[in-house]
N, C-alpha and C positions, 0 to 999 in steps of 0.2 A: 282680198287683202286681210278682210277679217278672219275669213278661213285659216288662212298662210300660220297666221299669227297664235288662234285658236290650237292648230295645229301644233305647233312649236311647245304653249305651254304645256299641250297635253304627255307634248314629250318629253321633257322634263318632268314634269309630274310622274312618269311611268318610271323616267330613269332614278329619280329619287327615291320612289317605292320598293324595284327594283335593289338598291343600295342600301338601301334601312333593307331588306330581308336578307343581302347577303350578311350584312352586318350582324343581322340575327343570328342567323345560322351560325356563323364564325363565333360570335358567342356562346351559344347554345356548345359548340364543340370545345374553345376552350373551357368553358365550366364544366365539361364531361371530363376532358384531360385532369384538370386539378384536381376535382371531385376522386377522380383515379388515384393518383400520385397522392394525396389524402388518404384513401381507403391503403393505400403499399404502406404507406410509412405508420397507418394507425397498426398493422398488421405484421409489419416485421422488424420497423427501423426502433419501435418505441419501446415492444418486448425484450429484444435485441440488447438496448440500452440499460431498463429497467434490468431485467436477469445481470446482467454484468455488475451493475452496482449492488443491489441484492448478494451476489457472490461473494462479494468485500466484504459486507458488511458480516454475512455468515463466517467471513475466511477470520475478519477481524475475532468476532464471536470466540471461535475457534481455539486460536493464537491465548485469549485469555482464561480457556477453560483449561488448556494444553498447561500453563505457565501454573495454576491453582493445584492444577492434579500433581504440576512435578513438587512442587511444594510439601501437597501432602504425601505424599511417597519417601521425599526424603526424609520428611519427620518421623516416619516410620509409626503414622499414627493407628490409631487401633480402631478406628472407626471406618471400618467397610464400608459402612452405607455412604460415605460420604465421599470415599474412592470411587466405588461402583457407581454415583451419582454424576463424579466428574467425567469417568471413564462414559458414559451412554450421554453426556452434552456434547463431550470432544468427538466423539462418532458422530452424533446428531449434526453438529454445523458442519461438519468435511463432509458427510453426504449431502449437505444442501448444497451447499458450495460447490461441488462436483457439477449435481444435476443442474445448476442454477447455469451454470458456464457451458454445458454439454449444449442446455435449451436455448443459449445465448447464438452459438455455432449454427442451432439449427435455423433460426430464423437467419442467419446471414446469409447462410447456401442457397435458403429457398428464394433468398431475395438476387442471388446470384443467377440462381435457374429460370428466373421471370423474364422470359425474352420480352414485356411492353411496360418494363421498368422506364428510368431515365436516371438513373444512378453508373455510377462508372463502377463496372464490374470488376479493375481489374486492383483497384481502390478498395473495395471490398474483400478480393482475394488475401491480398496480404494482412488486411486486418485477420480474417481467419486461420491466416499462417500464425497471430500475435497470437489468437486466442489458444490455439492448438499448443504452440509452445506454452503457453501458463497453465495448461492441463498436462503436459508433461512432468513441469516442474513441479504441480501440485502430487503429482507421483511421484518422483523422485525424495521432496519433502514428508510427505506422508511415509516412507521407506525406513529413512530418517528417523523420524520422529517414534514409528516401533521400536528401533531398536533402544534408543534415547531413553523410553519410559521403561523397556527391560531391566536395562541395565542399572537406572534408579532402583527398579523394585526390586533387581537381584541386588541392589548395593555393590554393586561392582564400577567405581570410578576407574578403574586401570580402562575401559572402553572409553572413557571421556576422550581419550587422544585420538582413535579411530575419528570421533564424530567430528574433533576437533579439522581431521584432516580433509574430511568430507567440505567441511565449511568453506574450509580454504580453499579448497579447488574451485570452489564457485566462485568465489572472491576472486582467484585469477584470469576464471573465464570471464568475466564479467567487466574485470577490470575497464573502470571510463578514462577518457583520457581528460590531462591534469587542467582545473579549472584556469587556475594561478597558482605564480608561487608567493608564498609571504611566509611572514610568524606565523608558527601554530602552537598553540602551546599542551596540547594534548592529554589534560585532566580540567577540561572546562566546564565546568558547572556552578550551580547554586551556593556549594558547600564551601568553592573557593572563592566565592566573592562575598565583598563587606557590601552592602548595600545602605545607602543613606532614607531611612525609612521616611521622611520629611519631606524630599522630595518627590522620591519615587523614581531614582536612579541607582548606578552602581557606581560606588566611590575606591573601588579598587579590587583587582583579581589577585588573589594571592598566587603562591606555590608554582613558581617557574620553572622546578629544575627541569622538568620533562621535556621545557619547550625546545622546538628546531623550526627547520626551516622544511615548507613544505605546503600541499594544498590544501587554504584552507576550509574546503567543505571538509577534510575530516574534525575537524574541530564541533563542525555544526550537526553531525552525524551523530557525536558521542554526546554534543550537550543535550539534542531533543531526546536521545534514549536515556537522559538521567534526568528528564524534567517529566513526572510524573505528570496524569490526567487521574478525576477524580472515577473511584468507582474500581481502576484499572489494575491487576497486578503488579508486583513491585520487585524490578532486579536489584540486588543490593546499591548499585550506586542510586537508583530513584530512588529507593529507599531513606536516602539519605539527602534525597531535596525535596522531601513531602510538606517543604513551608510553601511551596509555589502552589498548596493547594487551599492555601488561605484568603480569603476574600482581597482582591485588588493584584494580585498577579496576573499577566497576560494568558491565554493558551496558547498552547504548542504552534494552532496554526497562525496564528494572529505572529507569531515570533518569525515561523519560517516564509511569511509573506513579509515581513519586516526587512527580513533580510533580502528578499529577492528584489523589495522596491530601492531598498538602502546601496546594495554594492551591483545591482543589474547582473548578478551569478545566475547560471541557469541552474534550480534546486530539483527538475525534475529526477533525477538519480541521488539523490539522499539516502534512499534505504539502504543500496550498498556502501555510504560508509559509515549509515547508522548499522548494519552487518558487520563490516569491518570493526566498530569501536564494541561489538559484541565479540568480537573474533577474540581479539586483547586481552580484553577483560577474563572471557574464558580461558583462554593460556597463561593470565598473569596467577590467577587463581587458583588453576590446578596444579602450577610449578607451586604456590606456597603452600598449598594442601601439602604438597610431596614431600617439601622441607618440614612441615609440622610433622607428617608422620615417621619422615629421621630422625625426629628428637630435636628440632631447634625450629624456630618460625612462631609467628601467633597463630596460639589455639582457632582464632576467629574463623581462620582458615580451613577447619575440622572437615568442616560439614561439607560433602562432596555436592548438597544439593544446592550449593550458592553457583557453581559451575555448570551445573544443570540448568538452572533458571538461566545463565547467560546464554547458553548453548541452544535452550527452546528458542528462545528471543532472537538469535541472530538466524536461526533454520525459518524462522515467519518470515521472517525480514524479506530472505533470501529468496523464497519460496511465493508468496503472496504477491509479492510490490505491492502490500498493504500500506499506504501512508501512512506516515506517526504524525498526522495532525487530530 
């Protein structure tokens, strides 16, 4: 009986032992597994990421070297070194930005080509379809933008409607479908509102005649590309709301998440009609150029390079889906 019994505990005992080792084991493998999928994603997923943001941030870079150089080109100034300065940063960040998105590709593929991944391959594919298309566009922009700075330094505005026409065709491929319809009132900015400085609201928008009826992210398109950031170049309409850069005004992104919590709009496609309200601007511009130099129009309008600066501005736009936060 004692035996019987003896017996039994020892067998449980075994079986318990037994059960704590496969327990081990099963351990010991999945912390092999994780440790794995740890070493994949320090090695492809995190590169992969960084380079892509890194590329923005170059693309951004870029965008405001691009916007100084056409500046000074138009002014026609006499200071080489300071052209040839701008001309070797605007190459500097489009070759980074290039390689930055090329290196981003590559760690996707290799993560594609890992047959003892656990990622969904086919998830991955089409991201690298995304990334592929934005190194097209960064070609096609970069194409762009030669001509664009030519044609500044030859002074030759009659090409501004070529680029003009370039712009637009993206704008129609591009075309999102309409958020809503509402009022738009379509010269929304800083410059046309009275703001009650006491409380720190807006007490009234002026200058209505533009408004219609229509969607209104183009409204918020055109207001964050006239609401300057500090530091940043300036198209004539920012230009003309450089008080938002005085201590106690919001930033751009703090505005455009404002709006996204305020009316539930989806803002991820803002850049095409912050594009679009470049597109405008550059065609309203070069039609009064055209009348100043028939003899009637404001002089203001002279300088072909205020058309330029809209024209870099809405090729970033177009080019990058760099955020304007």
């Amino acid at each position: 009986m004692r035996f019987t019994i003896g017996l039994k505990v020892f067998s449980i005992a075994v079986g318990l032992l037994l059960l704590m080792a496969v327990v081990a084991l099963l351990s010991m493998r999945m912390t092999r597994i994780v440790d794995d999928q740890l070493v994949i994603i320090d090695q492809n997923y995190f590169p992969a990421y960084v380079a892509l943001a890194q590329a923005n941030i170059r693309s951004v870079e870029e965008s405001a070297y691009v916007r100084r150089l056409l500046l000074a080109l138009a002014e026609q100034t006499d200071d080489a070194a300071k052209v040839d300065d701008l001309r070797r940063r605007v190459a500097s960040a489009a070759k980074a930005s290039d390689e930055l998105i090329a290196g981003a590709r590559r760690h996707i593929n290799d993560q594609i080509a890992d047959p003892l991944d656990f990622d969904d391959n086919v998830a991955l594919a089409r991201l690298d379809v995304r990334v592929e298309s934005l190194q097209e566009e960064r070609r096609r922009y970069e194409a762009v933008l030669s001509k664009l700075l030519a044609a500044t330094e030859a002074h030759q505005p009659a090409q501004a409607g070529e680029l003009l026409a370039e712009l637009d065709g993206w704008l129609h491929a591009h075309l999102p479908p309409e958020s809503r319809v509402a009022i738009v009132h379509n010269d929304f900015r800083i410059g046309n509102m009275i703001v009650n400085m006491k409380v720190g609201s807006i007490a009234a928008v002026l200058d209505w005649e533009l408004a219609t009826i229509g969607d209104p992210l183009a409204d918020l398109g055109y207001f964050l590309t006239s609401y300057p950031g500090p530091g940043e170049p300036l198209v004539p309409t920012s230009a003309m709301g450089t008080a938002v850069l005085e201590p106690g005004y919001p930033e751009r992104a703090e505005l455009l998440d404002r709006y996204a919590d305020r009316t539930g709009a989806d803002v991820s496609g803002v850049n095409w009609y912050a594009a679009l309200a470049m597109y405008k601007l550059a065609a309203l511009y070069e039609y009064s150029r055209r009348r100043f130099e028939s003899g009637v129009g404001d002089p203001y309008y002279a300088d072909p390079g205020l058309v330029s600066s809209f024209l870099a501005a809405g090729e970033q736009l177009a080019a990058a889906d760099s955020a304007l936060t």
